[in-house]
C-alpha positions as CSV (number, residue, x, y, z in Angstrom):
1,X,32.3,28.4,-15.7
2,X,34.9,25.7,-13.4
3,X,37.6,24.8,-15.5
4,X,37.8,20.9,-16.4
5,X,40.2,19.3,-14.4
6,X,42.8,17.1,-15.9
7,X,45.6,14.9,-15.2
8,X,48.4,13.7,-17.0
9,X,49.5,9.9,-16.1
10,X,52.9,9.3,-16.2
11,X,53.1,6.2,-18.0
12,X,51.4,7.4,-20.8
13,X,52.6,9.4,-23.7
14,X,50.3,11.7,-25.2
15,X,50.4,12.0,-29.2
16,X,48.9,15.3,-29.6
17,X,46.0,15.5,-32.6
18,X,46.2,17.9,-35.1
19,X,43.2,18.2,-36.8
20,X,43.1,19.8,-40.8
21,X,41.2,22.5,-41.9
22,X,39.6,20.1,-44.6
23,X,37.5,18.0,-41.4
24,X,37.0,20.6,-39.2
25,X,32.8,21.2,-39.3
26,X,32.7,24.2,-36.6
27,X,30.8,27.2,-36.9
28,X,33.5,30.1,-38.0
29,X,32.4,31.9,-34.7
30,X,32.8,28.4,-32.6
31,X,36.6,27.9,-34.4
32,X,37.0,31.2,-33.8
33,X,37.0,30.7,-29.9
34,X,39.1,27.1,-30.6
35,X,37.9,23.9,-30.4
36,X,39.5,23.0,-27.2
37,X,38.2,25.9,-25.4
38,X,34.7,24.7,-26.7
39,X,35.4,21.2,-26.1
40,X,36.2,21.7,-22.7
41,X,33.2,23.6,-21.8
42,X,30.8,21.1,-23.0
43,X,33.0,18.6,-21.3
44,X,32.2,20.7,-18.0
45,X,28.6,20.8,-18.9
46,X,28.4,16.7,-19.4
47,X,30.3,16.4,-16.0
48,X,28.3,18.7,-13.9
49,X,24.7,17.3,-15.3
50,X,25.7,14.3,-13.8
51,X,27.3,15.6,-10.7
52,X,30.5,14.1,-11.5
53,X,34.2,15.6,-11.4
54,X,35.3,14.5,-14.8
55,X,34.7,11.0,-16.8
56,X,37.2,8.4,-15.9
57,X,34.1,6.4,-14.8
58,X,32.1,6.5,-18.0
59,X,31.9,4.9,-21.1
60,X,30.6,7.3,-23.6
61,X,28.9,7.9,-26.8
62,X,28.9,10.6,-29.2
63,X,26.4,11.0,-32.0
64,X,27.6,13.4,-35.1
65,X,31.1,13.3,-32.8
66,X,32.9,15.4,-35.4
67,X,36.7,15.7,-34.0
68,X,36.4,18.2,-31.4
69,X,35.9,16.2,-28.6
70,X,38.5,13.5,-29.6
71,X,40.9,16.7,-29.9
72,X,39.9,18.0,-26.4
73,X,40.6,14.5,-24.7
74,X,44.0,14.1,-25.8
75,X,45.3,17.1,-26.2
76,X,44.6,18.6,-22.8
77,X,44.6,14.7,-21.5
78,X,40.7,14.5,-20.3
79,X,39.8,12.1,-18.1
80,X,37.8,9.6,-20.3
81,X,37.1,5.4,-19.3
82,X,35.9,5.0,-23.1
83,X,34.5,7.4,-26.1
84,X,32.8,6.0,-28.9
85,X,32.2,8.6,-31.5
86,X,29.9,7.9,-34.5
87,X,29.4,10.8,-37.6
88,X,27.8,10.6,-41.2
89,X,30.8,12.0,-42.8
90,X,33.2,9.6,-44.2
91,X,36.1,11.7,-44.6
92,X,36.2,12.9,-40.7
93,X,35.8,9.5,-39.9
94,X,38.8,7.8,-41.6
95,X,40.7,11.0,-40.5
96,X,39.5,10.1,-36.6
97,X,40.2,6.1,-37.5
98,X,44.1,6.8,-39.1
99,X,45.1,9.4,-36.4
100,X,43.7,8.5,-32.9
101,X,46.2,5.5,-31.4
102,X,44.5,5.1,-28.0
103,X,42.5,2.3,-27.2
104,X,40.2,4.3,-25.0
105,X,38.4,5.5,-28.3
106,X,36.4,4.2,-31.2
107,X,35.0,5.8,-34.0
108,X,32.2,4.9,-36.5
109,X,31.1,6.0,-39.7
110,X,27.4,6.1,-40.2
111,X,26.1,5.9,-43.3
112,X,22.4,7.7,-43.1
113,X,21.0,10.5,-44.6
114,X,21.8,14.6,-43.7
115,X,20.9,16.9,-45.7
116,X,24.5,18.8,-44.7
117,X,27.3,16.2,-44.6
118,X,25.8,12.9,-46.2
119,X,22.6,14.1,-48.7
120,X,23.0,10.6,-50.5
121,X,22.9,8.3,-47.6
122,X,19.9,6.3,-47.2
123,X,16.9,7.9,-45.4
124,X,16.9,6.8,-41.5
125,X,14.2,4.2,-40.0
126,X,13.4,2.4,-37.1
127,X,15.0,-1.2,-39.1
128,X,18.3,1.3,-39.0
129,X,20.8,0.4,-36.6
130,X,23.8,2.4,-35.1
131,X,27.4,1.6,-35.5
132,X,28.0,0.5,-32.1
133,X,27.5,-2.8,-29.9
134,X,27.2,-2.2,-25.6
135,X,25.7,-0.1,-23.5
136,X,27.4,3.8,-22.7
137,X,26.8,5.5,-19.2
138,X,26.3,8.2,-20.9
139,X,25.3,9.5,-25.0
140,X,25.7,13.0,-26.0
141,X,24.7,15.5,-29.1
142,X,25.9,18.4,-29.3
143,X,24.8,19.7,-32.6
144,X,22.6,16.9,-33.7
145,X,19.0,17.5,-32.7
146,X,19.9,21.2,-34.0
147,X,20.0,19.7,-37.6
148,X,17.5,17.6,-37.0
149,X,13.8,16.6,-38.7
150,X,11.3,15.2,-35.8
151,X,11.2,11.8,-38.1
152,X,14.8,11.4,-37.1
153,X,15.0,12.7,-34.0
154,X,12.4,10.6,-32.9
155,X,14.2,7.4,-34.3
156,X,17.3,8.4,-33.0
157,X,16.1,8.7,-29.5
158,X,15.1,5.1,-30.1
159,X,18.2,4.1,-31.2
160,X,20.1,6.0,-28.2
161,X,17.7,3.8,-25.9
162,X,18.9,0.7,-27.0
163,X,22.6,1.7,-26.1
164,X,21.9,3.2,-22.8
165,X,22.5,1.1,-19.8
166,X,20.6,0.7,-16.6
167,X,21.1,4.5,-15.0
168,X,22.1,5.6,-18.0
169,X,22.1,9.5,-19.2
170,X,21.1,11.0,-22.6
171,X,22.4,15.1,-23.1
172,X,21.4,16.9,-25.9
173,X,21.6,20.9,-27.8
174,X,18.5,21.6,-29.0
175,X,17.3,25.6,-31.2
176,X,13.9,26.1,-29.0
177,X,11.2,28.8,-29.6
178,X,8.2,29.2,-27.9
179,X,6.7,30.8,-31.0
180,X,7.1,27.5,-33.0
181,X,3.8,25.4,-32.8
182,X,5.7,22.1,-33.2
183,X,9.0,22.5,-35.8
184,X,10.0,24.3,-38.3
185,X,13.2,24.6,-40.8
186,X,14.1,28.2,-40.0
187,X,17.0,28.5,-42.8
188,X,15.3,27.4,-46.3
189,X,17.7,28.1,-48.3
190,X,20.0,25.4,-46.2
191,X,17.8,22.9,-45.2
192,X,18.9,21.2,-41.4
193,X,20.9,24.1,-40.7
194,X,18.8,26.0,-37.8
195,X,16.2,22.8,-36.5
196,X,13.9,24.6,-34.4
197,X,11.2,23.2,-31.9
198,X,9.1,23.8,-29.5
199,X,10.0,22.6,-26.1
200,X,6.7,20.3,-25.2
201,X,7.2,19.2,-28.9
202,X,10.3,17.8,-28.3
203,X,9.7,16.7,-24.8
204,X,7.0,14.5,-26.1
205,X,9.0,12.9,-28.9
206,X,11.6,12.1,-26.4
207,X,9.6,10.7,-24.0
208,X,7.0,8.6,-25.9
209,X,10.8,6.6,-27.2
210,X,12.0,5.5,-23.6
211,X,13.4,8.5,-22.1
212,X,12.6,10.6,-18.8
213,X,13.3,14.6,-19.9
214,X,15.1,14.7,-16.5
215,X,15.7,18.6,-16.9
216,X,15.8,21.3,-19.7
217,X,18.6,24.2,-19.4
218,X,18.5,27.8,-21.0
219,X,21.2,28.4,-23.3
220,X,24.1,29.8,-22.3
221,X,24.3,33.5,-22.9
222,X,28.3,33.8,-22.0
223,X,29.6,30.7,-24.0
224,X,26.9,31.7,-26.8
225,X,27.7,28.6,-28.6
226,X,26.0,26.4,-26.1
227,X,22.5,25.9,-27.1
228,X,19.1,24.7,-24.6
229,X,20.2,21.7,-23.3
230,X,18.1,18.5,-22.2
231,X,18.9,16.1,-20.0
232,X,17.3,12.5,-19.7
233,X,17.5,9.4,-18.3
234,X,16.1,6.1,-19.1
235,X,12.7,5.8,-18.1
């Protein structure tokens, strides 16, 4: 896979984030590889959906952000016009909020229900809102749909809607198997651990909430950490 490019500006002095053990939400395996490495992958992925060399021209938003993107960014100095990150945990959050100094970056917490990092927030629904005002060039989530009910995934693909501007491009992970009828919880024991769909499932809830499935991408047997993919645009 191309490397990222980057550039460091002269004027501009980097304050390098270290991130604590105590808010990193990786997989073992994932942290394992480090979450720059990672980061910078899926970086490359987001740039090369959109045929673009890296993201000085974007404004973006990440759902269930966690901190490895905001890590990548400014520690290897990522091209970036703007990242918004929003997450349902608190604690990463205020972490993000206290230790990022850069006014290219935002973050948001979001106080809705997930059965893994927030099981007392309030249940999502259409009347729900995101943490964010404007539009974003582009909106990401990388493991979000993966943990994912269809009743939220479908009202968060109406919620991305409302934030993406004319043009604008939605990318997404997503656990598909052909043998699923529609969806199914495949770890009981942990529920929204391993959200599984079926492709035209998903493709359908997407669509029917304002989005053009553009393209959908195998996973990526070398990375192994980078699930199907979907891409869309608004419709």
């Amino acid at each position: 896979m191309e490397q990222l490019q980057v550039s460091r500006p002269a004027d501009r002095t980097m304050k390098r984030l270290v991130v604590p053990e105590h808010v990193n939400r990786n997989t073992r395996r994932v942290h394992a590889i480090g979450p720059e490495k990672t980061g910078a992958a899926l970086l490359r992925v987001a740039c090369d959906l959109r045929g673009l060399a890296d993201l000085s021209g974007c404004d973006v938003l990440d759902v269930g952000c966690g901190v490895r993107f905001a890590q990548t960014i400014l520690n290897c100095d990522v091209p970036i016009r703007s990242y918004a990150g929003v997450d349902v945990d608190e604690l990463l959050i205020r972490f993000l909020q206290s230790e990022v100094d850069d006014p290219r970056f935002t973050f948001a917490y979001w106080d809705v229900h997930n059965p893994l990092y927030n099981p007392r927030g309030p249940r999502m629904t259409r009347e729900s809102m995101l943490p964010v005002a404007g539009e974003f060039d582009v909106s990401w989530l990388f493991s979000v749909f993966t943990h994912l009910p269809p009743d939220d995934a479908e009202v968060l693909c109406l919620f991305l809607r409302r934030h993406a501007c004319r043009g604008g491009r939605r990318l997404f992970l997503a656990f598909l198997d052909p043998t699923v009828a529609t969806f199914v919880e495949k770890s009981s024991e942990n529920p929204g651990l391993h959200s599984t769909y079926h492709e035209g499932f998903l493709r359908s809830l997407v669509e029917r909430n304002g989005w053009r499935v553009l393209a959908v991408h195998d996973k990526d047997p070398a990375t192994k950490f980078i699930q199907h993919h979907f891409v869309c645009g608004t419709a």
